[in-house]
C-alpha positions in Angstrom: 0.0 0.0 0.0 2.8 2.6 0.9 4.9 2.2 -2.0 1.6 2.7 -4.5 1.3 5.7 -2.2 4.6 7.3 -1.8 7.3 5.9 -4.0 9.3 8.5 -2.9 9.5 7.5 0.7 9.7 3.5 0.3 13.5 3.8 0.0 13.5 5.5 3.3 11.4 2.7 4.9 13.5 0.1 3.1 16.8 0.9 4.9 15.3 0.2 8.1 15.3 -3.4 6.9 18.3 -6.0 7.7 17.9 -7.2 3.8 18.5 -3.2 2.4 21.7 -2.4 4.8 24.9 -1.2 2.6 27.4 -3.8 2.6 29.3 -1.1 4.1 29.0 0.5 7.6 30.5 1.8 10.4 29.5 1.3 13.8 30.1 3.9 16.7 29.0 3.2 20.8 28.7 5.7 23.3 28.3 5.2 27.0 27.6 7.6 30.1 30.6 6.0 31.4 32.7 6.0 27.9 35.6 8.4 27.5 35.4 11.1 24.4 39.3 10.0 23.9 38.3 6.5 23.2 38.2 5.4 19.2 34.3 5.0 19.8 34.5 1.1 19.5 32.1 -1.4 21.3 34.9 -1.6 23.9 36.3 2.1 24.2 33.2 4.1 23.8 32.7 7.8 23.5 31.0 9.4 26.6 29.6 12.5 24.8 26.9 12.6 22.0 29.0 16.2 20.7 32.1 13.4 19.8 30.2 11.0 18.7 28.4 13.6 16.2 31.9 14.2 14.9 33.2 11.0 14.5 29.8 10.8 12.2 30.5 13.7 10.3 33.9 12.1 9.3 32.4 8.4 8.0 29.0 9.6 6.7 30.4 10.0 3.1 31.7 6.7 2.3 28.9 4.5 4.4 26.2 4.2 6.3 26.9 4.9 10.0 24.6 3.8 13.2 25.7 5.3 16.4 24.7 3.0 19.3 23.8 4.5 22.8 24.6 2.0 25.8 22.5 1.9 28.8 22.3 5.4 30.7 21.0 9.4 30.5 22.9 11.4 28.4 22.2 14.6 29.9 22.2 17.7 27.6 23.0 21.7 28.7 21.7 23.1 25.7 20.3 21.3 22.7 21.5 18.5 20.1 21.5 20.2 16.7 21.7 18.1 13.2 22.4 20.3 10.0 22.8 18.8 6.5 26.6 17.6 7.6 24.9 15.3 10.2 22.6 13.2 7.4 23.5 10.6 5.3 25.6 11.8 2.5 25.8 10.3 -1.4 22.7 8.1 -0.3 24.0 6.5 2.8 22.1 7.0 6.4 22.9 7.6 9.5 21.6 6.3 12.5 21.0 6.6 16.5 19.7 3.9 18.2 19.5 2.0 21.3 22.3 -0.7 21.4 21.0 -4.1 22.1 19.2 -4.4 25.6 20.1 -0.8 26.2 17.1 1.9 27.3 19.4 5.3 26.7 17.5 8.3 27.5 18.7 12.0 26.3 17.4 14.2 29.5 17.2 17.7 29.6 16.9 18.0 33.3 18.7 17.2 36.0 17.8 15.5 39.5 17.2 17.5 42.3 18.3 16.4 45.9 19.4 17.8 49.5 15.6 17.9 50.6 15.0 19.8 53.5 11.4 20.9 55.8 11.0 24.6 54.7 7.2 24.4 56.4 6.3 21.6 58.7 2.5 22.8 59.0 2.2 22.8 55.3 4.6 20.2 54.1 6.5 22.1 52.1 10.3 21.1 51.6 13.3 23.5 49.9 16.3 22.2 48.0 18.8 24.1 46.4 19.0 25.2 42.4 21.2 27.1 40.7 20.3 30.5 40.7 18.7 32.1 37.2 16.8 28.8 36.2 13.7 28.7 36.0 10.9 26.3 34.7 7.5 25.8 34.3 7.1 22.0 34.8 8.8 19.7 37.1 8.7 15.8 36.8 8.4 13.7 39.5 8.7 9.7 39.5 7.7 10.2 35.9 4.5 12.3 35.8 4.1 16.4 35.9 3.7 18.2 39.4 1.5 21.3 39.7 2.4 24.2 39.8 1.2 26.4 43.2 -2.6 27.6 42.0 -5.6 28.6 43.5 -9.3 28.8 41.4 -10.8 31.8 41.3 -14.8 32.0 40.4 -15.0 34.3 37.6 -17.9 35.8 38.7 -16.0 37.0 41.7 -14.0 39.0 38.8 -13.9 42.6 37.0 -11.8 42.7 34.2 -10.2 46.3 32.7 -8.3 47.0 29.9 -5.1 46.8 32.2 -6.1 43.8 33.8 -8.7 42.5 36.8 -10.4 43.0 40.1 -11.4 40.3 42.3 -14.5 41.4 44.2 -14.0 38.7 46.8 -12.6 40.1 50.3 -11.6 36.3 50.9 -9.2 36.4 48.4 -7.7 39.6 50.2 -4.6 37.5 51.3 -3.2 37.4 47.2 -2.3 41.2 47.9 0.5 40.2 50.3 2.5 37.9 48.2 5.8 38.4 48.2 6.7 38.1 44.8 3.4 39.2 42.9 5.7 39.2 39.8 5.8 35.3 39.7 2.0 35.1 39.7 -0.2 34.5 36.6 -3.3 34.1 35.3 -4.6 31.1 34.1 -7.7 30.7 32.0 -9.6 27.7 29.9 -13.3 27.9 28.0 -14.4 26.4 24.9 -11.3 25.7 23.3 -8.9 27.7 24.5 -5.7 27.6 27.1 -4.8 30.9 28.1 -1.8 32.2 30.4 -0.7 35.9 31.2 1.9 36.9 33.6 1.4 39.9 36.2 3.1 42.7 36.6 2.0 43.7 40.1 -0.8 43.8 42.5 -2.0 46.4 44.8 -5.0 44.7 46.9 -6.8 42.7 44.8 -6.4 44.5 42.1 -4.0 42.6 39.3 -2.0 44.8 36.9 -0.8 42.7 33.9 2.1 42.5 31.8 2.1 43.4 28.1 1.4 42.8 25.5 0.1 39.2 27.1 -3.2 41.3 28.6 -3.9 43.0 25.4 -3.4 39.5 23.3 -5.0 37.6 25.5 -8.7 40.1 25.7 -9.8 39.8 22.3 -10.8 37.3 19.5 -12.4 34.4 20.5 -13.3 32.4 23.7 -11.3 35.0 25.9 -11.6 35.6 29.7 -13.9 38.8 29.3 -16.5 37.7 27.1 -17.4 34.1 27.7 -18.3 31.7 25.5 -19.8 29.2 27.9 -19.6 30.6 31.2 -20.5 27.4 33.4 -17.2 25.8 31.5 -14.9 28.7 32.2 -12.3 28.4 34.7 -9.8 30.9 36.0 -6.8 30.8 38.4 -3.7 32.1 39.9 -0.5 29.9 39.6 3.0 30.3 41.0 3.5 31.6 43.8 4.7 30.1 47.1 2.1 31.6 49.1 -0.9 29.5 47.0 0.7 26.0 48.1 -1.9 23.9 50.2 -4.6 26.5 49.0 -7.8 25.6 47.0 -6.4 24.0 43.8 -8.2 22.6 40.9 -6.0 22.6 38.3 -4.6 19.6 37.9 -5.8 16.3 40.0 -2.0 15.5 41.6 -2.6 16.7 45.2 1.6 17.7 45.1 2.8 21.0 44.1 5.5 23.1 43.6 7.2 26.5 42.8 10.9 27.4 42.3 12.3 31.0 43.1 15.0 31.5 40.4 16.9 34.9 42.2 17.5 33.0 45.6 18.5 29.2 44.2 15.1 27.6 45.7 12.8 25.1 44.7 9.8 24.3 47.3 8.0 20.8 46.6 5.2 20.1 48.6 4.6 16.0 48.4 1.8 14.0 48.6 1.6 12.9 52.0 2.3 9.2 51.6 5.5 10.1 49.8 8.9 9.9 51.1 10.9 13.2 49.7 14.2 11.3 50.0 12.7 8.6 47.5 11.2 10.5 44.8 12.9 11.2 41.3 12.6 15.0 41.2 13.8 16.5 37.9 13.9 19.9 36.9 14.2 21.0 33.6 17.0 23.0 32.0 16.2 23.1 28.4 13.7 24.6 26.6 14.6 22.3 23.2 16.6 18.7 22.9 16.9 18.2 19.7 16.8 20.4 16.2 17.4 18.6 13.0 17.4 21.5 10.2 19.4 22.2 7.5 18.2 24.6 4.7 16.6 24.7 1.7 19.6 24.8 -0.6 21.3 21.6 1.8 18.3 19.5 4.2 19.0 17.1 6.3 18.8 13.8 4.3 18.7 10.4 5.7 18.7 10.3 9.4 16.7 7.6 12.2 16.6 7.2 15.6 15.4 4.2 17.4 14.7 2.8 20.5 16.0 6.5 22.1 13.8 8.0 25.3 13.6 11.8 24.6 12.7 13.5 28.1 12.6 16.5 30.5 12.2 20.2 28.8 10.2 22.9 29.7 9.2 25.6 26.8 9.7 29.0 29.1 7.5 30.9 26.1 4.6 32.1 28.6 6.4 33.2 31.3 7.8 36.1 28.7 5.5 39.6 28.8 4.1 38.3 25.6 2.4 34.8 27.5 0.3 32.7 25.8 -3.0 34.0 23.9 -3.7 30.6 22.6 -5.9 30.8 19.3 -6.6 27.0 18.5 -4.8 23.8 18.6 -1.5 25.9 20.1 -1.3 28.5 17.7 -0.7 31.7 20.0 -0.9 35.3 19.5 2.2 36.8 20.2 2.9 40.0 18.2 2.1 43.3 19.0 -1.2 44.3 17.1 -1.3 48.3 16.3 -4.9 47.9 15.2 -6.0 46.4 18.4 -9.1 49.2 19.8 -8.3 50.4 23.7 -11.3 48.7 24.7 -11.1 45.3 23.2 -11.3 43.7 26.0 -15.1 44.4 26.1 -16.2 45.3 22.2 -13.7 42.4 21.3 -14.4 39.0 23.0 -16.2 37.9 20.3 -14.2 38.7 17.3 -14.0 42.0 15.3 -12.1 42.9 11.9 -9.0 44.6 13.7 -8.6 41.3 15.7 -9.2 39.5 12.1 -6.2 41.3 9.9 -4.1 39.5 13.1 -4.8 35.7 11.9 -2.0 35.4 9.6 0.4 36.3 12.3 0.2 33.5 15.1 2.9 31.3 16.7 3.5 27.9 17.1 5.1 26.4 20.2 8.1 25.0 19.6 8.7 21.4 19.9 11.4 19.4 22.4 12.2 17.6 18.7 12.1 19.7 16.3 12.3 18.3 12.3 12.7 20.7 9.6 14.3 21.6 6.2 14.6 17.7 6.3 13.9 14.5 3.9 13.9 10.9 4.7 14.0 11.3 8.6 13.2 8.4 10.9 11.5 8.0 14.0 10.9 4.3 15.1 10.3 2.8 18.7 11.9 6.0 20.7 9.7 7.2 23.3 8.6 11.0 23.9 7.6 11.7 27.9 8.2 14.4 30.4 8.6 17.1 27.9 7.6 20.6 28.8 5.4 21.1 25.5 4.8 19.4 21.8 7.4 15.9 21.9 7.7 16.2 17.9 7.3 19.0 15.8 7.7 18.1 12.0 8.1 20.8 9.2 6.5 24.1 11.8 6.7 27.5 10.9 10.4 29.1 11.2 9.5 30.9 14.5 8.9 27.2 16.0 12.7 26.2 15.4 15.9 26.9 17.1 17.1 26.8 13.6 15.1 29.7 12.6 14.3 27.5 9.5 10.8 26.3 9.1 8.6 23.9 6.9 10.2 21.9 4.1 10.1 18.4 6.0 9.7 15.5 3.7 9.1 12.4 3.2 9.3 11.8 6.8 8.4 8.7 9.4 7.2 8.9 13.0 6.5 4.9 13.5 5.9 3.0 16.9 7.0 5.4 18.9 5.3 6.3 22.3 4.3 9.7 23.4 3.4 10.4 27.2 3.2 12.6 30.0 3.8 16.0 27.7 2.6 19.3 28.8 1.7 20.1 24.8 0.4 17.4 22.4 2.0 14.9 20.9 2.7 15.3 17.5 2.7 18.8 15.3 3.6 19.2 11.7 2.9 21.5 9.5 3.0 25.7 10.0 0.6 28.0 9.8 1.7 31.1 8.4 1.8 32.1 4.5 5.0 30.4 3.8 3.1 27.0 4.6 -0.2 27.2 2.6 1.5 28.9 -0.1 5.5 28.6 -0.1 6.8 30.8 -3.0 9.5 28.0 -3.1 8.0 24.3 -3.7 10.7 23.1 -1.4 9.0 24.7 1.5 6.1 22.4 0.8 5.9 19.6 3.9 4.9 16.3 2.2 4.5 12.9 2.6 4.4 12.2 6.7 3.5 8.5 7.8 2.4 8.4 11.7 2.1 5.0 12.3 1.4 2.8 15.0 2.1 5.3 17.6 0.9 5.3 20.9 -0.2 8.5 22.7 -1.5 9.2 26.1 -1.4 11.4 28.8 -0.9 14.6 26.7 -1.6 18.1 26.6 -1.6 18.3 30.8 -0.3 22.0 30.8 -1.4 23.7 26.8 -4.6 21.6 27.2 -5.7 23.2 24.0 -3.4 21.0 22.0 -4.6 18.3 19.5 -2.5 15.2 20.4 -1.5 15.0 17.0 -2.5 17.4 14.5 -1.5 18.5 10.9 -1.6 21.3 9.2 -1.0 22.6 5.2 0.4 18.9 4.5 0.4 17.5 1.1 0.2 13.7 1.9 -0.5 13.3 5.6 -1.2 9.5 6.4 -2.6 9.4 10.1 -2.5 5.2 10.8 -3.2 2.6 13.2 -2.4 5.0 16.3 -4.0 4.2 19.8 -5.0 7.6 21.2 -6.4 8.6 24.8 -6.7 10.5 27.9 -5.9 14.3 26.0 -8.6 17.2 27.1 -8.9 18.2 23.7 -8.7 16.8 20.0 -7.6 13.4 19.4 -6.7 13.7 15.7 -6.7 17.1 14.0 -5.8 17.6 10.6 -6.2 21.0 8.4 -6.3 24.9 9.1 -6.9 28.5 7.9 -10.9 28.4 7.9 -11.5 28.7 4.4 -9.6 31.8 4.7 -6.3 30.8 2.6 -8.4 28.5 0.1 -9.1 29.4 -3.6 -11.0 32.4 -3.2 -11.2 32.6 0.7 -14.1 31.8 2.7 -17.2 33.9 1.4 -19.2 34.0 4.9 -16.3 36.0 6.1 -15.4 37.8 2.9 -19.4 38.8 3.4 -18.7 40.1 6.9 -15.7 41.8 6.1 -13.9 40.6 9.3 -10.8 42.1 8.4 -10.4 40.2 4.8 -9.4 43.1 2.8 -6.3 43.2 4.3 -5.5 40.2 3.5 -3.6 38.5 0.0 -6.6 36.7 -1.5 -5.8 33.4 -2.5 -6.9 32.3 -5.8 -4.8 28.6 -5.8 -5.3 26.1 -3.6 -3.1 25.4 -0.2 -1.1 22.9 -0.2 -3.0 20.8 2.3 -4.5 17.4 0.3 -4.4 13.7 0.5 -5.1 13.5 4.1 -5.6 9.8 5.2 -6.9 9.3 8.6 -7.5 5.4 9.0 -7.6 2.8 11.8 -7.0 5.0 14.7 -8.7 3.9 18.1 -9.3 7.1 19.9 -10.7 7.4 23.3 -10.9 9.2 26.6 -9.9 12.2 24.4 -12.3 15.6 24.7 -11.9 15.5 28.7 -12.5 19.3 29.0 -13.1 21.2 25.9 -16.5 21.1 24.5 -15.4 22.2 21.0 -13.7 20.2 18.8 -14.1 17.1 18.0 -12.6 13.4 18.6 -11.4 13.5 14.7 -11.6 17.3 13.2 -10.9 18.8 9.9 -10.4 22.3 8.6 -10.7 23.6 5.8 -10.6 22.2 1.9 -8.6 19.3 1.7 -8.8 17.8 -1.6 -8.5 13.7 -1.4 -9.3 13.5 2.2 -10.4 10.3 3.6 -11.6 9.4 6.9 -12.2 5.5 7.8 -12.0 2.8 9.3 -11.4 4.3 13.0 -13.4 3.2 16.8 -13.9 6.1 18.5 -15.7 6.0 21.9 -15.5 7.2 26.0 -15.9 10.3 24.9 -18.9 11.3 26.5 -21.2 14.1 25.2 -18.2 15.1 23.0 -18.4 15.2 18.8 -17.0 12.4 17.1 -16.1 13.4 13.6 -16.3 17.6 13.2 -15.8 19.0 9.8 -15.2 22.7 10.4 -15.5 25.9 8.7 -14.2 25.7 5.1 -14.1 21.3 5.3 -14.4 20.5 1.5 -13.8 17.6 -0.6 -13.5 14.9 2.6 -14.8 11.6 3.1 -16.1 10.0 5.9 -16.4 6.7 5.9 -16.3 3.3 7.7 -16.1 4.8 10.9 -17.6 3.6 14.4 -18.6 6.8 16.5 -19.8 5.9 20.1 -20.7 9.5 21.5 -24.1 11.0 23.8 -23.2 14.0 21.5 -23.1 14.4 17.8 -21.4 11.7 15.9 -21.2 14.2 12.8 -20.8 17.7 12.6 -20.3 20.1 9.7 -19.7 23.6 10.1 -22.0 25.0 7.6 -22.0 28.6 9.0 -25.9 28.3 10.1 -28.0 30.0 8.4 -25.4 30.9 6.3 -25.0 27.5 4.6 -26.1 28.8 1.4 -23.1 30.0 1.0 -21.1 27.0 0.2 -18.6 28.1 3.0 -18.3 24.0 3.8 -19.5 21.9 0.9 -18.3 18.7 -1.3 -18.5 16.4 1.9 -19.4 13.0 1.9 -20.4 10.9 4.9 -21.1 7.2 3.9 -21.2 3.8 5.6 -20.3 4.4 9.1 -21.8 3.3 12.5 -23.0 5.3 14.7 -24.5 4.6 18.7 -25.8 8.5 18.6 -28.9 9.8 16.3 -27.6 13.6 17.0 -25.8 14.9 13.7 -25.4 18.5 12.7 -24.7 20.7 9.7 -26.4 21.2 6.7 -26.3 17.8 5.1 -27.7 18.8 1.4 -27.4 17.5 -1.8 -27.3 20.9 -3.2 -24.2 21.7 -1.1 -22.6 18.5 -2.2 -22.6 17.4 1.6 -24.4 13.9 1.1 -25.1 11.4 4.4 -25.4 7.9 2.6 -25.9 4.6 4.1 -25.0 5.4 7.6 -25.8 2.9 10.4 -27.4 3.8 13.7 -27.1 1.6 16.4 -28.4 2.5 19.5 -27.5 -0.1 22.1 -24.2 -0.7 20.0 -24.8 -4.3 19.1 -22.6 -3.6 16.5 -22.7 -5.9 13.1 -20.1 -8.1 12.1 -18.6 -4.9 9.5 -18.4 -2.5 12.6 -16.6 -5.5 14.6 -14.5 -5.7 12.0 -13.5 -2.1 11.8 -13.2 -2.2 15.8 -10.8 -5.0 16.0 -8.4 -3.7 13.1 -8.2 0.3 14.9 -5.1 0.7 16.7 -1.8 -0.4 16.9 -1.2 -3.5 15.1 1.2 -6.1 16.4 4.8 -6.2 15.5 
């Protein structure tokens, strides 16, 4: 099946094969305990990944070359970086893997010990840090702590257009915290995560930094104009006074906060915890590994297998810009001159300043970061403890320590495991005009297989993250992935709304929302070819009521949905075509859901319109009568031959599709 589908990428897959090894091929071993003066043999190995990435550099011409990591945790102080010298060169490839019966994990923390009682009536212990770091996650025995937070009701809240009053004399005591700087304000809705730092309080009256307040106070599903207001949820993290207080952000009853002028991290533990046995690690890299080389010279040829990538924290949010998440991670960040002063109330809800902004989001860059790059491998390394996305694939150039984005080809993410991230899984593809339409056809991200992954446990902090998701791709293959426990979208492919498409999106062109100011597109994106097939996707839509267990956006010519089980999610959608969905099909599928098992975003009674047309929806099982969308035939949006099944007895087909989802065995 692959090779009718990507010819191009079968000799990638190939060379991961015994039977399509050079003859040739040199062999390199590295070891925690190994010596960088060594000659790098099985016997004298290297101890640092810097020489074995030279040694590499000086073989990689003449044969392939596999650098094997022995048993241990290659710690990193800043991050790995590949260029086009690192890849395979003259058709060979290079490759990092785990040597036999070895678990080698590149960490980019380091363990934190000399526990001692800082507050015995709380529970609070102190340890020692170097002074200046700072982080925004810390991992202990494997999962993420909480940060300090309290919840505050946001009807106990008055917002301005330099931040917010909390009407609530019990909450009198967040005026004398020490360090008010440290604080900030945490927010979630319909869809969105949202975090913006303060700048200083005075009472309870919170000043906020800039531009996050200002970012943060306008578009959609914001803090001040509320979208669903019995889902909204607002708090106050970091700070060492909130430890012990009221705390509903995450379910872990420990917390934590670390002071980066004095040198002090405070760790309050669960109670039935011994301090002295925990694995604390704190984080002192914001990246691990960038593989980018350019468009003239990409990275070529290059796997990793059996590697454990862990322990980063992304420090983006804590900057005066925060995070004004958008969708799916993509953040507001830039200064907007055409932002009104009073946004914050005549702009919750969109408006056509806030519009002329949409080409200018940010994406969040990932711990592994893949770009300007062909025939790159990921197989059986695991992703875990990372402070934000695990693998970012072909993101826009602000998303890369390189500063070079898209352009990632031809490119294999295959049974690997993804867990315990603060951001999703799994991101490729950009966002801005460079990704949808590249003036240079090398720019264009194509051909990405992910393949019998497994992903769990994701999106704990940006909870607005699909746990995968893929944007302007031409050829995205989505397969046999096992997917669960994420609060928002399980699989998410598409973006841009209509907006970028052939002749833009004409409900908003009709509205005006700032489109004038925009390039009209009159050729397509380069999103097509989508395949999204026998995934088994559950526990996923845990807080977000938008969105949907599988979602699309906008026109993606050659899209096909099927064969995929989706169920526990509750009153959540199953399969959501959104604004602009065109040319898709949906077929094959089982949906168990108390909500809709189909939705298309036809605009309402602006359907006429053809703003989401050209959809098909055939053959697929259903437990759930509830559909919505305007399903009609002069749209092209046609519902054939669809299956309900109330008490999901399903048939022998449905079975079928059931048992095959997932990960299939090795």
């Amino acid at each position: 099946m692959l090779k009718r589908l990507w010819p191009s990428l079968w000799p990638a897959l190939m060379l991961l094969s015994p039977a399509a090894a050079y003859a040739q091929e040199v062999r390199l071993y590295i070891s925690p305990a190994g010596d960088d003066r060594a000659s790098g043999a099985a016997d004298a190995p290297f101890r640092s990944l810097a020489q074995a990435q030279a040694a590499v550099r000086r073989a990689n011409g003449k044969a392939d070359v596999t650098v094997f990591l022995m048993d241990g945790v290659y710690r990193l102080d800043a991050p790995l970086r590949f260029t086009a010298r690192d890849g395979g060169q003259n058709g060979h490839r290079v490759t990092w893997r785990a040597a036999p019966g070895a678990h080698p994990e590149i960490s980019g923390g380091v363990p934190v010990t000399g526990w001692t009682l800082f507050d015995k009536q709380r529970n609070i212990y102190v340890a020692d840090v170097p002074k200046g770091r700072d982080a925004r996650q810390l991992w202990v025995n494997g999962v993420m702590a909480d940060r300090a937070a309290v919840e505050i009701p946001i009807r106990d809240v008055e917002f301005s257009a330099t931040g917010f009053t909390i009407k609530d004399p019990d909450f009198a005591w967040l005026g004398k915290v020490k360090d008010p700087g440290r604080l900030e304000m945490a927010f979630t809705n319909l869809f969105t995560v949202r975090f913006s730092p303060v700048a200083s309080v005075d009472g309870l009256t919170f000043t906020m930094r800039q531009p996050a307040w200002d970012n943060n106070t306008w578009g959609y599903d914001t803090p001040t104009r509320l979208s669903l207001p019995d889902q909204a949820h607002m708090y106050i993290v970091n700070g060492l006074e909130l430890m012990g207080r009221r705390h509903e952000w995450h379910l872990n009853r420990d917390q934590w906060y670390i002071d980066p002028a004095a040198g002090k991290l405070y760790y309050k533990p669960d109670p039935a915890d011994d301090i002295a046995k925990l694995d604390i690690v704190l984080p002192r890299v914001e990246a691990l590994v960038s593989i980018s080389g350019t468009v003239d010279k990409p990275v070529e040829n290059l796997s990793f297998s059996g590697l454990r990538f862990a322990h980063t924290s992304w420090m983006g949010p804590s900057a005066p810009t925060g995070y004004a998440d958008q969708q799916s991670g993509a953040y507001l960040k830039e200064v907007a001159d055409s932002r009104p002063p009073d946004a914050y109330r005549t702009c919750g809800r969109g408006c056509p300043e806030f519009e002329t902004m949409r080409m200018r989001w940010s994406q969040i860059p990932a711990a592994v970061q893949v770009s300007a790059a062909r025939g790159i491998v990921f197989d059986h390394d695991e992703f875990t403890q990372l402070g934000q996305i695990g693998l970012g694939i072909g993101t826009d150039d602000n998303a890369n320590l390189s500063g070079t984005g898209l352009g990632a080809q031809d490119i294999v993410v295959r049974r690997n495991r993804f867990a315990v991230l603060a951001g999703g899984a799994i991101l490729a593809g950009g966002v801005r005009e460079a990704a949808h339409h590249p003036r240079d056809p090398r720019l264009v991200n194509r051909n990405i297989l992910i393949e019998n992954n497994i992903v769990t446990t994701v999106s704990q902090d940006f909870k607005d993250n699909a746990a995968i998701q893929t944007t302007f791709i031409d050829g995205a293959h989505i397969l046999h992935n096992e997917v669960s426990d994420a609060p928002y979208d399980g699989i998410a492919v598409g973006w841009g709304w209509g907006y970028f498409d052939a002749g833009g999106n004409p409900n908003y062109a009709r509205n005006n929302y700032g489109y004038r100011s925009w390039p009209r597109f009159e050729t397509p994106t380069t999103l097509r070819d989508t395949i999204v097939a026998y995934n088994r996707i559950h526990g996923v839509k845990q807080l977000f009521f938008d969105g949907g267990a599988i979602y699309n956006l906008s026109a993606n010519p050659g899209a096909v949905i099927h064969d995929n089980y989706v169920f526990d999610i509750g009153d959540r959608m199953g399969l959501y075509l959104d604004e602009g969905s065109k040319f898709v099909r949906v077929e094959n599928n089982v949906v168990e859901t108390n909500g809709n098992w189909l939705f298309a975003n036809t605009s309402g009674d602006n359907y006429a319109l053809g703003m989401t047309a050209r959809n098909v929806a055939r053959g697929n099982w259903h437990n759930s009568l509830k559909h919505r969308g305007a399903w009609l035939p002069q749209l092209g949006n046609l519902l054939q031959d669809n299956h309900h099944v109330p008490d999901k007895a399903w048939p022998e087909p449905a079975r079928q599709v059931i048992a095959q989802a997932g990960v299939q065995p090795e």
